[in-house]
Residue, then its C-alpha position, 0 to 999 in steps of 0.5 A: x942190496x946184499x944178497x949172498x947165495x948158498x949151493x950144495x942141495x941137489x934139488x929143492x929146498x922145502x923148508x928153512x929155519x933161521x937161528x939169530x945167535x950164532x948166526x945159523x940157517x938149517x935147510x931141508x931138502x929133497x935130497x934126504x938132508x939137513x944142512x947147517x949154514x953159517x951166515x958170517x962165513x957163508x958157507x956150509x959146516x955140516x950136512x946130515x943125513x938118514x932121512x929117507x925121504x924128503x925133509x919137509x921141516x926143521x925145528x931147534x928148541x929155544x937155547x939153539x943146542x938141539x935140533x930136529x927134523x921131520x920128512x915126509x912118508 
């Protein structure tokens, strides 16, 4: 069983969204960010920031170039 855990988020992560090609995951948090994973190097490669409240979704369109995010008011 292959189990890889991932830390930065400082409290809890509401929502994540799976990308297949190239392997990335977008996590939402709590902490006002959007943080990009990459699963092959297993670690973080971006964070970013300007919410102001809680991130609650994250969604990309089908070719994987944009990505937007929602929070909750």
């Amino acid at each position: 069983q292959n189990v890889l855990k991932f830390y930065s988020h400082s409290i809890s992560v509401h929502i994540l969204q799976l990308l297949t090609i190239p392997p990335l995951f977008f996590t939402g948090s709590d902490d006002c960010t959007v943080r990009i994973w990459d699963v092959a190097a297993q670690q973080q490669v971006a964070e970013l920031k300007g919410h102001t409240s809680r991130v609650t979704s994250v969604a990309f369109d089908s070719s994987g170039k944009y990505l937007a995010s929602g929070e909750r008011r």
